[in-house]
C-alpha positions in Angstrom: 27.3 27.0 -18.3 26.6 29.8 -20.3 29.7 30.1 -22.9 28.6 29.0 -26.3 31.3 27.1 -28.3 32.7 28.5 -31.7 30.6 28.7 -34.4 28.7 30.9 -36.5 26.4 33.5 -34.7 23.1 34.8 -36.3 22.6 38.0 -34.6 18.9 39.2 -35.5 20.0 42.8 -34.5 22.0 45.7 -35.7 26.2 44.9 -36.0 27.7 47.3 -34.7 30.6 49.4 -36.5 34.0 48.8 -36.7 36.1 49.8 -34.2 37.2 53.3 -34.7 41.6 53.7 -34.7 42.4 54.0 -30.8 42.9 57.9 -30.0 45.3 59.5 -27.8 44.9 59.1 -24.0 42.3 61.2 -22.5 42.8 63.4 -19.2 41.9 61.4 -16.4 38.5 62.3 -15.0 38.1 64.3 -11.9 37.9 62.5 -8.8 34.2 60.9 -7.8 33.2 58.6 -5.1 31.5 56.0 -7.6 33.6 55.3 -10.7 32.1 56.2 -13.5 29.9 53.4 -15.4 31.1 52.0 -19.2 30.1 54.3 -21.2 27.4 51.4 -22.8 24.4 52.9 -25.5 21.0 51.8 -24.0 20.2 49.4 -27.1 22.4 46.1 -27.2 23.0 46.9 -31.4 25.8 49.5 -29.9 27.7 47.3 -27.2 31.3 47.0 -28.5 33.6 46.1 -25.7 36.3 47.2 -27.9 35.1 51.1 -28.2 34.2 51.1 -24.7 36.7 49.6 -22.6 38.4 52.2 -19.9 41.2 50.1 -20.2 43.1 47.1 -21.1 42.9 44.9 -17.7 39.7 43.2 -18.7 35.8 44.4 -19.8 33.0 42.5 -20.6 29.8 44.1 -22.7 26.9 42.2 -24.1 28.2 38.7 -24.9 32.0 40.8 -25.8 35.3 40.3 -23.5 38.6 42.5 -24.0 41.3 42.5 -21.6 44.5 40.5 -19.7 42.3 39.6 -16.4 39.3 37.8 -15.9 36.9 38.4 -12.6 38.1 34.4 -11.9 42.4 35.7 -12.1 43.8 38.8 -11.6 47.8 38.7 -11.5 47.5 34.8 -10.7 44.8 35.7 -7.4 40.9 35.6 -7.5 39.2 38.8 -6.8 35.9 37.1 -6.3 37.5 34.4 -3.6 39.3 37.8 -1.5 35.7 39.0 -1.7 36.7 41.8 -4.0 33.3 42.7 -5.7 31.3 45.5 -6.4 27.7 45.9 -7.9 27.8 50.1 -9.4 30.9 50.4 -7.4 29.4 49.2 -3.8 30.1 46.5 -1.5 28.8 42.7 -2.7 29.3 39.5 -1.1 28.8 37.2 -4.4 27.4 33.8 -3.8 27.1 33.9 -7.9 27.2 37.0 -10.3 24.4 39.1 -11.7 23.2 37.6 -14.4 23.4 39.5 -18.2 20.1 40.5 -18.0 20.5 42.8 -15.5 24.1 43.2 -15.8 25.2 45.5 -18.5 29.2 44.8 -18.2 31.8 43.8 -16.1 35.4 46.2 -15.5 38.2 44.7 -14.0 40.0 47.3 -11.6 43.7 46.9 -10.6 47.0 49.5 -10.2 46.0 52.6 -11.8 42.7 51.9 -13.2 41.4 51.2 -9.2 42.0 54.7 -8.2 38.9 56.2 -7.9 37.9 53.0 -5.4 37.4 53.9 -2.1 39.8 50.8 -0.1 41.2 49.2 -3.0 41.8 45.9 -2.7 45.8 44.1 -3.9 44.0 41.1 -5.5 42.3 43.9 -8.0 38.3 44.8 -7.6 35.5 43.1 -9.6 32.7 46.0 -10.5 29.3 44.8 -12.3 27.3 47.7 -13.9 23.8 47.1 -13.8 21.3 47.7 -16.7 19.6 51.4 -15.8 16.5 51.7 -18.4 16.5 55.1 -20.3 13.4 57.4 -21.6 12.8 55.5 -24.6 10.9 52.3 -25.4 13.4 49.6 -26.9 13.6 46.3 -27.3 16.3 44.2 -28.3 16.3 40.1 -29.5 19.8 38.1 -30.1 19.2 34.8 -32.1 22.6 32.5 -31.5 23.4 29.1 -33.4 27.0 27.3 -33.7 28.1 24.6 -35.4 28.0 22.4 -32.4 24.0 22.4 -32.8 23.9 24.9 -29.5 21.0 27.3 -29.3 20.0 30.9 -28.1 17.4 33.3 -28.0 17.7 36.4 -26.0 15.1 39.5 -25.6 15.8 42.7 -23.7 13.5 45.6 -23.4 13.2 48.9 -22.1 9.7 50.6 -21.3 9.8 54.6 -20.0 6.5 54.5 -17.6 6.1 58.1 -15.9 8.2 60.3 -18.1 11.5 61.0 -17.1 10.6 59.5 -13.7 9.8 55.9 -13.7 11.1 53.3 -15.9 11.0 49.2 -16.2 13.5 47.2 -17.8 12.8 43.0 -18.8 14.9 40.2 -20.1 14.5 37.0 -20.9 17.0 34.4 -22.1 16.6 30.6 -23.3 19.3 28.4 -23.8 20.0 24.9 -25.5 23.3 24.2 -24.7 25.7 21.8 -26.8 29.4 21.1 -25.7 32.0 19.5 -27.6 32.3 16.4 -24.8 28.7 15.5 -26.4 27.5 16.9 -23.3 24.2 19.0 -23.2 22.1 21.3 -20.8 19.2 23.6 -20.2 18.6 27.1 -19.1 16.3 30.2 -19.3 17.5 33.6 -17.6 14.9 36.4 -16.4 15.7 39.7 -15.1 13.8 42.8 -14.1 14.9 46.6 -13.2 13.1 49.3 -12.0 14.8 53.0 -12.1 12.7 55.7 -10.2 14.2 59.5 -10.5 11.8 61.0 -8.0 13.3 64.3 -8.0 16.8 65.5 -9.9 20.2 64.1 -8.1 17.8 61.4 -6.6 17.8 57.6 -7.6 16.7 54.5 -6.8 17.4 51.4 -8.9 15.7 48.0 -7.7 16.4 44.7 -9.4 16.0 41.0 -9.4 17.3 38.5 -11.4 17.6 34.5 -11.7 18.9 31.4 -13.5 17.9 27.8 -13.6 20.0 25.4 -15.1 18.1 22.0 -15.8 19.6 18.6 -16.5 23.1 19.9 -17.2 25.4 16.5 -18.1 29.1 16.8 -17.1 31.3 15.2 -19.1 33.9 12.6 -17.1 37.3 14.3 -16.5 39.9 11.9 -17.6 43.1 11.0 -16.1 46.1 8.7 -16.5 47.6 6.1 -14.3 51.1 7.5 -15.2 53.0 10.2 -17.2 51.6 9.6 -20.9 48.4 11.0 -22.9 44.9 8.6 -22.9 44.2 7.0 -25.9 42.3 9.0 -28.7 38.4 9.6 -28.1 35.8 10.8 -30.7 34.1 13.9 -30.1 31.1 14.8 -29.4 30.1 11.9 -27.3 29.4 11.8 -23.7 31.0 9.2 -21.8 28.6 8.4 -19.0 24.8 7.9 -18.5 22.4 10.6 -18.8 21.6 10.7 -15.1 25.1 12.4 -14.2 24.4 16.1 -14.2 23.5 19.2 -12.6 20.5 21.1 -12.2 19.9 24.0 -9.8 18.9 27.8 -9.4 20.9 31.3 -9.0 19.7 34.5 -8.1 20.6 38.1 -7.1 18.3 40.6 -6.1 18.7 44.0 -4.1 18.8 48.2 -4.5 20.8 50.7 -4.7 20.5 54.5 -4.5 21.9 57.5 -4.5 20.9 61.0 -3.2 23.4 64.2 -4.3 22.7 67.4 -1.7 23.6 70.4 -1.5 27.1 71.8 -0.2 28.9 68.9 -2.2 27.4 66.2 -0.2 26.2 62.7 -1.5 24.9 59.6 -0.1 25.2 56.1 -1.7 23.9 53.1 -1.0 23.5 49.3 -1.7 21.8 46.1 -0.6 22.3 43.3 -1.9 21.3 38.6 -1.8 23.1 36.5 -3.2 22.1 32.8 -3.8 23.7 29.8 -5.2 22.2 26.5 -5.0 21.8 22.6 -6.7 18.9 19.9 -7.1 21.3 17.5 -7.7 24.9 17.4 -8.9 26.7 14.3 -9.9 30.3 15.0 -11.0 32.4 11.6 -12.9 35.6 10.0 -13.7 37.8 8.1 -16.2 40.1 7.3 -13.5 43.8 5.8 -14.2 43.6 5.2 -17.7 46.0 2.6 -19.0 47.9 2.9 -22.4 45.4 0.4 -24.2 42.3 2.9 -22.9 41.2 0.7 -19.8 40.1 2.8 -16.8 38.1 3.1 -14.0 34.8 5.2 -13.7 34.3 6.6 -10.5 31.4 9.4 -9.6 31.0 11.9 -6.5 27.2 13.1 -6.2 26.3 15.9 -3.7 23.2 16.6 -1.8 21.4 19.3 -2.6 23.5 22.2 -1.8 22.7 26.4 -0.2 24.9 29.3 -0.1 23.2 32.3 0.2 24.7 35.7 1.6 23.1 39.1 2.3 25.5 42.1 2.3 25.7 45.9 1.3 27.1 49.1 1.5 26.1 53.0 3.0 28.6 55.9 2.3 28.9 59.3 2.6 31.2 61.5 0.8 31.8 65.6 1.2 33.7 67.2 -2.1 35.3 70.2 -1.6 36.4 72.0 -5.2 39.6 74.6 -4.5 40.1 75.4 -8.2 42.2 73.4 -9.6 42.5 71.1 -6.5 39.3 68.5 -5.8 39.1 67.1 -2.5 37.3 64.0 -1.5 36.5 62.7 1.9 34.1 59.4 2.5 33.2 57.3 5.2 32.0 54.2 4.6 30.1 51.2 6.5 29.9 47.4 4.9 28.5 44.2 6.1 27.8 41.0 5.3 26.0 37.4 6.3 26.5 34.5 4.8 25.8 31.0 5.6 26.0 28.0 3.5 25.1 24.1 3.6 27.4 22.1 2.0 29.2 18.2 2.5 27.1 14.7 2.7 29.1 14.0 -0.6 28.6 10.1 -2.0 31.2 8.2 -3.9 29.9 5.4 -6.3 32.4 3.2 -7.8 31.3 1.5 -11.4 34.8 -0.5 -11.4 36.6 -1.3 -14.4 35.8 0.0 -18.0 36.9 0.5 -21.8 37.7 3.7 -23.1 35.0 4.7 -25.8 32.5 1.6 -24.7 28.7 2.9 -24.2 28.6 3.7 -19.9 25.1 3.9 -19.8 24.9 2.4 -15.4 21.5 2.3 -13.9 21.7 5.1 -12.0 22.3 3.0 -8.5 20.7 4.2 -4.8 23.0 7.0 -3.0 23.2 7.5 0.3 24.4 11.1 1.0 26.5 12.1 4.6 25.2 14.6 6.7 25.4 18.4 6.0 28.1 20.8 7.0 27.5 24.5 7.5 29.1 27.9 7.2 28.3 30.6 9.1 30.0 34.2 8.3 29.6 37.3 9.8 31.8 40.6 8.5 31.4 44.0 9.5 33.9 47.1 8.3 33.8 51.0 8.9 36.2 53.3 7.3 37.2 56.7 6.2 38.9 57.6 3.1 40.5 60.6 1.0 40.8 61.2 -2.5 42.7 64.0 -4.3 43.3 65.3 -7.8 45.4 68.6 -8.6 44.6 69.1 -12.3 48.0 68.9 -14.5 50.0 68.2 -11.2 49.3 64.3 -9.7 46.7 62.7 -7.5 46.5 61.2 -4.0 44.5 58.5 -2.3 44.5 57.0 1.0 42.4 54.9 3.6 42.1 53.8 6.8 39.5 50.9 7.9 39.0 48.1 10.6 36.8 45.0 9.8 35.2 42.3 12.3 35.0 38.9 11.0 33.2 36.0 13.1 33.4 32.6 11.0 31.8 29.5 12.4 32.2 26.4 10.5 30.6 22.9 12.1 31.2 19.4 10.8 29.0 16.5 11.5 30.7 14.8 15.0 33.4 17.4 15.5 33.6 20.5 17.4 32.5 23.7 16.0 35.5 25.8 14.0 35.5 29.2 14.9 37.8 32.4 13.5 37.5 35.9 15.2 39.7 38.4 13.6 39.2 42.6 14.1 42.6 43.9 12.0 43.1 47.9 11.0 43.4 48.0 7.0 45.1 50.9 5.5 46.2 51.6 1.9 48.0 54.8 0.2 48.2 55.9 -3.7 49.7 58.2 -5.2 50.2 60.0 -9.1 52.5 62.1 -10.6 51.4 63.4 -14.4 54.5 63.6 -16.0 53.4 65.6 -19.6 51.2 63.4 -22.0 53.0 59.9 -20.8 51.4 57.7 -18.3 51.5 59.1 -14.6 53.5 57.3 -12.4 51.9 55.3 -9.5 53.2 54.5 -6.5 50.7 52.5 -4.3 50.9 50.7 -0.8 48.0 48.5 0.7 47.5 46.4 3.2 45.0 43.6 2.0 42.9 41.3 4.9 43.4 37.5 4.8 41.0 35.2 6.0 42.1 34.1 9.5 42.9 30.3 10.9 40.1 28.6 12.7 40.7 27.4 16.4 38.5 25.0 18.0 35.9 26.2 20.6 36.7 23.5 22.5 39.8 21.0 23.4 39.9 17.5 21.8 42.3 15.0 20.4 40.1 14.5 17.1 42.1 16.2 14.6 40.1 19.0 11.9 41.3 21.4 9.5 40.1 24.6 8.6 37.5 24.4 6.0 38.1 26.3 2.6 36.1 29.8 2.3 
């Protein structure tokens, strides 16, 4: 809901410059247990996804995207779906992403570019860099306007409270959204960060963010009674009543810190909720459109729907420097709760109907179903290596075992349940080969969400509910 169509953008801040000619490939960096943020300026005048992209596989700055992959399809597969994503490179369970205002960018990791990941994952990993506020006070506002009338008005700031020490980051984002169905919605962002450096090698960074959407129409989806394209329609006008739309909140709010120690120790950690949920949301149809634009409107409204997960990450890694050799040993534990209510969908049928004809219905009495609910529990431990001999090649490999416990419960059927307790290993490997690119042999064995099996016998037939 938040892409802006095309159009012309009014940017009340500084452009930033053109994008320098791309330079020769850098040495790779030496091995860490966190990949290294984007290399992002604190003020929003100097994000340039272009300049500051790792890589080619996909990078989001500021309102800028560059790459092949999004976080939605990586090499045809969905990172988010496998449960492949990270918040500053730790563990996080998304129910829905952090929103821009305390999200700084988004890197796509995959093959080569996902080496420094403890437990990569085959679908690719999903990393979100949170905003850290610096020393200085700052404050940025983006003013957007298209062509399809849609509005914006963004405000970040920056505000250094103890010195080096303590510092606050705001945002605040209002929306007016216009979409070339005629359709049109509402939406205001907020987002606050808190970075506290009590002492050096020592951080904590707190955070909370959220987004309401309000009366957010949805265009009808259109289809056709046979192989042929619908009749013509004229844009900008929203086939259906006004009462057909979505409103609803998202938030995500946690921590995460780190502590380096002495003797080439570190300690990282994360904890994070997740929350997606509705008000009300009403989804239609121009059902079996004939060749002379008749067609059938047809609407499914769902109950006010919850899916909210907690989950997080604690790890411990030892480096051990032998000149030109870097050695990297972690252990890692990961967990995760998520339940969610969803079902008690309605269907209302409005019967037959022109194509292009005013479909302003009375919005008509629904009667909802009765809920479903989801119920995960995952737990995973592990221990990892990472090696890089400077000039020569790099290695990385893993071994983990997760617990998964899913129990899934329709109205008047027995409860679904899915135990599954697999060992997880994966193995990567480098060889630098002059100034070319290294070659990089990788194996991994990725986890797949189980089958349910009934807790119980009975004839009533059930399928395993999609996750």
């Amino acid at each position: 809901m938040t892409a802006l169509g095309p159009g012309l953008w009014l940017l009340a801040q500084a452009a930033a410059g053109q994008a320098p000619p791309i330079a020769p490939a850098a040495p790779l960096p030496p091995v860490q247990t966190t990949p290294a943020l984007p290399a992002v300026p604190q003020g929003r005048a100097e994000e340039n996804a272009v300049r500051q992209a790792e890589d080619a596989f996909g990078t989001t700055i500021g309102r800028e995207t560059i790459g092949i992959y999004s976080s939605d399809s990586v090499r045809g597969f969905s990172p988010i779906a496998a449960g492949n994503a990270r918040i500053d490179g730790l563990y996080y369970d998304q129910a829905t992403p952090p929103n821009p205002r305390i999200r700084r960018s988004t890197s796509i990791k995959v093959g080569l570019s996902a080496q420094g990941y403890l437990f990569p994952a085959p679908t690719g990993v999903v990393d979100y860099a949170l905003r850290r506020p610096g020393t200085e006070a700052l404050l940025s506002t983006t003013v957007g306007l298209n062509s399809l009338g849609d509005k914006s008005l963004e405000f970040d700031a920056e505000l250094p409270l103890v010195g080096d020490t303590l510092s606050l980051g705001a945002g605040l984002g209002l929306y007016d959204h216009v979409f070339n169905n005629g359709a049109t919605s509402r939406q205001h962002v907020e987002g606050l960060t808190l970075r506290w450096r009590p002492r050096p090698g020592i951080e904590l960074l707190p955070f909370w963010g959220r987004s309401y959407i309000a009366d957010s129409q949805i265009g009808p989806l259109l289809t056709t009674a046979g192989p042929y394209l619908p009749p013509r329609i004229r844009r900008g006008i929203l086939y259906g009543p006004a009462w057909a739309d979505y409103s609803g909140p998202s938030e995500t709010a946690g921590i995460t810190g780190s502590a380096a120690l002495a003797g080439g120790w570190k300690i990282e950690g994360g904890l994070f909720r997740s929350l997606s949920a509705s008000k009300e949301d009403i989804f239609t149809f121009l059902d079996a459109i004939t060749p002379n634009g008749r067609a059938r409107y047809i609407a499914f409204s769902d109950p006010p729907y919850r899916r909210v997960s907690v989950s997080g990450e604690l790890r411990v890694t030892r480096t051990i420097a032998d000149g030109p050799r870097v050695h990297n040993i972690s252990l890692s534990a990961r967990g995760r709760a998520r339940d969610e209510r969803v079902g008690g969908s309605a269907f209302l049928d409005f019967g037959d109907v022109r194509l292009g004809d005013p479909l302003d219905f009375a919005e008509p009495p629904i009667a909802y179903g009765a809920y479903s609910r989801d119920r995960v529990r995952q737990w995973f431990g592990g221990f990892a290596y990472t090696g890089r001999w400077r000039g020569v090649g790099e290695l990385s490999a893993g071994l983990s075992r997760t617990d998964y416990a899913k129990r899934f419960r329709r109205p008047d059927q027995p409860v679904l349940e899915t135990r599954d307790r697999p060992w997880l290993y994966n193995v990567a490997g480098a060889i630098y080969a002059g100034s070319a690119s290294p070659s990089t042999p990788a194996i991994r064995e990725g986890w797949k969400k189980p089958a349910c099996r009934r807790r119980m016998p009975s004839t009533a037939t059930s399928r395993c509910p999609p996750s």
